[in-house]
N, CA, C and O of each residue as an XYZ file, in Angstrom:
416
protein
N     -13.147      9.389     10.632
C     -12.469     10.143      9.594
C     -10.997      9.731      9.464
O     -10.505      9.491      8.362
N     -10.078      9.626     10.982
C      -9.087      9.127     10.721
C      -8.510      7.881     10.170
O      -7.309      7.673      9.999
N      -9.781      6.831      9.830
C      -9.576      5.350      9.478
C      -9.799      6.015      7.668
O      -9.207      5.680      6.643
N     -10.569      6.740      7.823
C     -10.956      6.899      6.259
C      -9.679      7.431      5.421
O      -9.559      7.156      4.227
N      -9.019      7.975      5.912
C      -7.614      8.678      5.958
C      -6.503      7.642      5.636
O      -5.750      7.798      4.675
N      -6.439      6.729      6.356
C      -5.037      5.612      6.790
C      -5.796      4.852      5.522
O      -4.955      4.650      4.647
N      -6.905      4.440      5.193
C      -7.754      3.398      4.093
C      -6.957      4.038      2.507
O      -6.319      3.436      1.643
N      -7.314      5.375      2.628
C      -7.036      5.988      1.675
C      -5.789      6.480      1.743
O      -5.619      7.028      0.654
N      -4.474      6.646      2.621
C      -3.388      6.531      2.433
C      -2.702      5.539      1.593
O      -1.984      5.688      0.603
N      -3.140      4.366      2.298
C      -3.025      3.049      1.638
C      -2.868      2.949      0.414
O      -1.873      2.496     -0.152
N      -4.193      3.516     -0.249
C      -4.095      3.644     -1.772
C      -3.332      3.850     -2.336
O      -2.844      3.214     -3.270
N      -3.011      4.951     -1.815
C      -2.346      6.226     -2.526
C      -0.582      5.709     -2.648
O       0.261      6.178     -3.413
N      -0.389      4.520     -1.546
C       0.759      3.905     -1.772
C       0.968      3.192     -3.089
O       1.896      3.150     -3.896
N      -0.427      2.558     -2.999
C       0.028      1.775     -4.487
C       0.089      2.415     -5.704
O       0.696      1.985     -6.686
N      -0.508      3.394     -5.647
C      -0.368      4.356     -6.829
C       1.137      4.772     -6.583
O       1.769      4.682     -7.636
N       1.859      5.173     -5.582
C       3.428      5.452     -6.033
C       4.168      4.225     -6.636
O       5.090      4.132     -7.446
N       3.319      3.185     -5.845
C       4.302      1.654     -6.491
C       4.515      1.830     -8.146
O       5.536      1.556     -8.777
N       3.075      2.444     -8.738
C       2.374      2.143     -9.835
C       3.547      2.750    -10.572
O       4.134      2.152    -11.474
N       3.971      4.371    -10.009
C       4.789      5.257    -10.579
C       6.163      4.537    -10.456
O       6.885      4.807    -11.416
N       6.674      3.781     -9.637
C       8.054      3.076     -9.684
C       8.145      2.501    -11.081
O       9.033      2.752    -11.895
N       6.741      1.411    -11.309
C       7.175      0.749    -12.034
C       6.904      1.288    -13.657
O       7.371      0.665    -14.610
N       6.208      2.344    -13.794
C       5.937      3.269    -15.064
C       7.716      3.697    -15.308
O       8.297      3.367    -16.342
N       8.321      4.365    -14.326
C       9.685      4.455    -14.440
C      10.563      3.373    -15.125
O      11.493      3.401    -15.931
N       9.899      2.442    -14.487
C      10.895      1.306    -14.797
C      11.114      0.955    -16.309
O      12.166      0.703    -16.896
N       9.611      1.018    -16.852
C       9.189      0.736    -17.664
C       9.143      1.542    -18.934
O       8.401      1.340    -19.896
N      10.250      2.699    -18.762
C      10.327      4.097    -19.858
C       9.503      5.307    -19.650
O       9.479      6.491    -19.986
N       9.022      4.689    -19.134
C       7.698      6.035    -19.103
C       7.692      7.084    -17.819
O       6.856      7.190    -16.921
N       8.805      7.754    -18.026
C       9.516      9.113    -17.174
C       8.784     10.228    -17.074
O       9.061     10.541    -15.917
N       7.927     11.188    -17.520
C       7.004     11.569    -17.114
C       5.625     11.196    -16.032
O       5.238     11.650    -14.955
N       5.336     10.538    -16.608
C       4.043      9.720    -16.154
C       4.365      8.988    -14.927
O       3.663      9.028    -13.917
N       5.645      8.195    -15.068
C       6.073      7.624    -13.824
C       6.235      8.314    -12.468
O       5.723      8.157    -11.359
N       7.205      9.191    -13.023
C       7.141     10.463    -12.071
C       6.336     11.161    -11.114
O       6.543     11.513     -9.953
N       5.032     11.310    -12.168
C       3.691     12.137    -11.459
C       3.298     11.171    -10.920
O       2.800     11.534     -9.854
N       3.215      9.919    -11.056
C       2.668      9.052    -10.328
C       3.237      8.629     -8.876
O       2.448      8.190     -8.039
N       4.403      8.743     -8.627
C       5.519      8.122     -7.669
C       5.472      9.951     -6.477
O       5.619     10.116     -5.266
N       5.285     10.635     -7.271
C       5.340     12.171     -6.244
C       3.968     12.124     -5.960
O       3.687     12.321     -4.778
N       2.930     11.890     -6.824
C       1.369     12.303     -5.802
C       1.132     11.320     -5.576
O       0.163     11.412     -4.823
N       1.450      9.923     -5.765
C       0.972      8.927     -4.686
C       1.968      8.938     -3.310
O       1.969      9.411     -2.174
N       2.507      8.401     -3.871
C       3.592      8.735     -2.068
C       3.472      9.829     -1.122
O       3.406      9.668      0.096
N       3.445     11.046     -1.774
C       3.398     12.750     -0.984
C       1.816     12.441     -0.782
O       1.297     13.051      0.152
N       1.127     11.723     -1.405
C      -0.352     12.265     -0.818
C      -0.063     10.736      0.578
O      -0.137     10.849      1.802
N       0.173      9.797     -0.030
C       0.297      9.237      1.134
C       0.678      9.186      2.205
O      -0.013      8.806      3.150
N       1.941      9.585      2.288
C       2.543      9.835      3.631
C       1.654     10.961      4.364
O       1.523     10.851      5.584
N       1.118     11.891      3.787
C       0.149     13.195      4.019
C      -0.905     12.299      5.080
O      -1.031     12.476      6.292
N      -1.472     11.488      4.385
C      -2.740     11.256      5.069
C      -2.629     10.050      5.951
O      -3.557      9.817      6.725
N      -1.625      9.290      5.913
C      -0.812      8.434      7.158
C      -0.859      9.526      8.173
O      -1.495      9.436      9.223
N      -0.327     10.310      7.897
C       0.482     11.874      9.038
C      -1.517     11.778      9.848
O      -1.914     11.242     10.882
N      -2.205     12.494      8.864
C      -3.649     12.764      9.471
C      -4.191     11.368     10.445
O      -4.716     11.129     11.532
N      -3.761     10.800      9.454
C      -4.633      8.698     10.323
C      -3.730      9.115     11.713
O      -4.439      9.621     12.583
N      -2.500      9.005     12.014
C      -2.041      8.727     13.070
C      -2.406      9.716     14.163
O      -2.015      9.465     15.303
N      -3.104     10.797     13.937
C      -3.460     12.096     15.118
C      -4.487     11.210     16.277
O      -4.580     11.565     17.452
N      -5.173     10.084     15.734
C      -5.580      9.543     16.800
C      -5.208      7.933     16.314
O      -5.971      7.438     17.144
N      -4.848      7.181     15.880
C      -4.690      6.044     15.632
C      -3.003      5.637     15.941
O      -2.078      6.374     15.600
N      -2.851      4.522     16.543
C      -1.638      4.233     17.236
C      -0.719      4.150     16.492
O      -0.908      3.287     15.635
N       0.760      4.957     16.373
C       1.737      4.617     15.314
C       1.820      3.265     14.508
O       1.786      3.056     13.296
N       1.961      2.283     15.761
C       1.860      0.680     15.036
C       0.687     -0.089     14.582
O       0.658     -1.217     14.091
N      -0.140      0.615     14.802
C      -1.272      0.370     14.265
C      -1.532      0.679     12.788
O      -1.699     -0.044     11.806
N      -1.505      2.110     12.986
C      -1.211      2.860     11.669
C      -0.222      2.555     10.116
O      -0.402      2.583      8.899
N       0.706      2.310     10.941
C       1.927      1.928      9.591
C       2.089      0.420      9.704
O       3.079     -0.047      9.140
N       1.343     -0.348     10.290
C       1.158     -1.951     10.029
C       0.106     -2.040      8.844
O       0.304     -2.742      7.852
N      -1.392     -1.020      9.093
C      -2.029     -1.055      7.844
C      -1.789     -0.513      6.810
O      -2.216     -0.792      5.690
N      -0.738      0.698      7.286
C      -0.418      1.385      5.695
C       0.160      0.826      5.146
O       0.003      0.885      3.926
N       1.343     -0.198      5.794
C       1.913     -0.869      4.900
C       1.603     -2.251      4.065
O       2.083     -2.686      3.018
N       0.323     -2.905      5.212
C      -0.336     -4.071      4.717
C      -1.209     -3.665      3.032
O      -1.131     -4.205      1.928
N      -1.972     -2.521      3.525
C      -2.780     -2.334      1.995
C      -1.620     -2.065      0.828
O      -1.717     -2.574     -0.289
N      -0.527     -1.215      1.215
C       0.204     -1.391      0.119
C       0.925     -2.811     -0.359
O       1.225     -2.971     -1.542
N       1.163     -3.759      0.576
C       1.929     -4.823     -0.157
C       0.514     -5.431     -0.792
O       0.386     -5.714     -1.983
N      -0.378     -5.561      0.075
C      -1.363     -6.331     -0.969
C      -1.707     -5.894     -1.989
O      -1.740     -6.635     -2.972
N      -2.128     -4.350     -2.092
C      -2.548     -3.920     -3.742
C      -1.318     -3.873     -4.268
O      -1.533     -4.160     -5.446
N      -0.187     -3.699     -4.156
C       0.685     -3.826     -5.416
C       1.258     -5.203     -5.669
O       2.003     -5.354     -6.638
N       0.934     -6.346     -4.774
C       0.788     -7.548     -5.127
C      -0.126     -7.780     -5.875
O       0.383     -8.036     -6.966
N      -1.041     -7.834     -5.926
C      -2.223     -7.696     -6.342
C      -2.394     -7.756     -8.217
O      -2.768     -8.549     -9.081
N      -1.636     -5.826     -8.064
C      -1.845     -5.313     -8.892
C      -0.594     -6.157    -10.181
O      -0.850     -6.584    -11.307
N       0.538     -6.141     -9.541
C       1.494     -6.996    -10.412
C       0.586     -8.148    -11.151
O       0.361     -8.246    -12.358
N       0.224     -8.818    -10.306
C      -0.348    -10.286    -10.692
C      -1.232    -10.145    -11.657
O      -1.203    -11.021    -12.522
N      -2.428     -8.851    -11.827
C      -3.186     -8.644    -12.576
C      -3.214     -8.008    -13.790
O      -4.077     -7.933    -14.665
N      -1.666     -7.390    -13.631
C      -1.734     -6.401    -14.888
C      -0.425     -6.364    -15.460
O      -0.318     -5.793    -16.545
N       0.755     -6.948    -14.847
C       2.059     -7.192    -15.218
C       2.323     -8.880    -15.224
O       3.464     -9.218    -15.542
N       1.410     -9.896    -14.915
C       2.063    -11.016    -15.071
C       2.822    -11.661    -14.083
O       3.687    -12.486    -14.375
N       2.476    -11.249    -12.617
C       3.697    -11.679    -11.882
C       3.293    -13.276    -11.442
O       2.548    -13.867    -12.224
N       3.767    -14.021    -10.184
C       3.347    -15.202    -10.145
C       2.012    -15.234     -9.211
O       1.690    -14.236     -8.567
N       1.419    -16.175     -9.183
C       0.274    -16.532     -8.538
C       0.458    -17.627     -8.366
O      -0.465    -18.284     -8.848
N       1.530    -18.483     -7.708
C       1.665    -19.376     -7.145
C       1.183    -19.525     -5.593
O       1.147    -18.525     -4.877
N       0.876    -20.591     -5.185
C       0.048    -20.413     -4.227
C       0.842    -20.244     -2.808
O       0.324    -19.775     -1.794
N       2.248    -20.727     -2.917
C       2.645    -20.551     -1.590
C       2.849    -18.744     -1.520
O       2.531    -18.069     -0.541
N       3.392    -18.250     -2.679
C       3.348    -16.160     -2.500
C       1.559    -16.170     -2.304
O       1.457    -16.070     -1.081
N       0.976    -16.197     -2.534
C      -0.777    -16.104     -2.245
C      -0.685    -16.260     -0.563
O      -0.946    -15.366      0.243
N      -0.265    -17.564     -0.265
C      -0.420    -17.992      1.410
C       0.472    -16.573      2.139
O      -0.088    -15.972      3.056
N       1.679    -16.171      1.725
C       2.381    -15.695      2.834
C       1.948    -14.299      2.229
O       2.858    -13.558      2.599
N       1.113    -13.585      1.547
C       0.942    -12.784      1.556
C      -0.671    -12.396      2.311
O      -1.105    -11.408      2.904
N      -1.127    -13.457      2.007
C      -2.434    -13.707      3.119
C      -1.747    -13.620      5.063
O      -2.298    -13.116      6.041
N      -0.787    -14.129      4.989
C      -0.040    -14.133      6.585
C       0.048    -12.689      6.608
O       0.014    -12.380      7.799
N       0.143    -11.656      5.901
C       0.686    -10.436      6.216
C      -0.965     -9.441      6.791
O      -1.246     -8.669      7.707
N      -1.712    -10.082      5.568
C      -3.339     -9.613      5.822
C      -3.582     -9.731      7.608
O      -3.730     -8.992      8.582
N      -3.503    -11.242      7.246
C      -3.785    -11.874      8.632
C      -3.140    -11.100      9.694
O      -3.940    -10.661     10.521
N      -1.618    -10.746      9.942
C      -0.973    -10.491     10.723
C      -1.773     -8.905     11.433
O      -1.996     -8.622     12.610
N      -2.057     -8.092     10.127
C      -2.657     -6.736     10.220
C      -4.012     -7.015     10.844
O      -4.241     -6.435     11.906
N      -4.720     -7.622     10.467
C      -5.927     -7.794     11.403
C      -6.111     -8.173     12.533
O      -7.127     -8.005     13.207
N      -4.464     -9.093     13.028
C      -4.511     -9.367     13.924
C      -4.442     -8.110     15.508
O      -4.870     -7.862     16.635
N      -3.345     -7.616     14.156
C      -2.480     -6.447     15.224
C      -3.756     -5.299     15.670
O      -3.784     -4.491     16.598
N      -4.624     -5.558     14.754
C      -6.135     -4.311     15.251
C      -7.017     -4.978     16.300
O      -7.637     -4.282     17.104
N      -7.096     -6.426     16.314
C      -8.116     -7.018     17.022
C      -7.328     -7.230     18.358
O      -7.939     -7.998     19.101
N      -6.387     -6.866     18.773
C      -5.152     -7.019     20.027
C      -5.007     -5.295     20.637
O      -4.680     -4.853     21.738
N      -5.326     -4.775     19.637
C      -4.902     -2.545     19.659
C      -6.252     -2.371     20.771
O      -6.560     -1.259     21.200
């Protein structure tokens, strides 16, 4: 339950990213709701993941799923680059997180 928690924290990060950039982008309402219930739900269910999952464990993946989905998500829906060396070192970060679980 607690992995299901930290998986779905994760999410919930990129959905605040989502709300940064709705802000950015004029859209002050919407941005808003997006940036308070993704983040507040996230940090929420980080809080639950970590009751048995190791601090550095924990906020290595919360933070890995968020750089990748809002990498991700840029690239797919805003245009960002997809050049292959940002692809490689963002794969190093994947990598790094899987590493840090297969060592925990």
């Amino acid at each position: 339950m607690h992995w299901i928690a930290l998986l779905v924290s994760g999410a919930f990060e990129i959905v605040g990213v989502a709300g940064f950039d709705r802000l950015n982008r004029g859209q002050r309402l919407h941005g808003l709701l997006l940036l308070v219930v993704g983040f507040g739900s996230s940090l929420g269910l980080l809080s639950v993941a970590m009751r048995s999952i190791d601090m550095g464990v924990a906020y290595a993946i919360f933070t890995g799923i968020g750089t990748l989905g809002s990498t991700l998500m840029g690239m797919l829906f805003w245009g960002e680059s997809r050049r292959p060396l940002r692809l490689a070192f963002v794969a190093m970060i994947v990598s790094a997180v899987v590493g840090l679980k297969l060592v925990s």
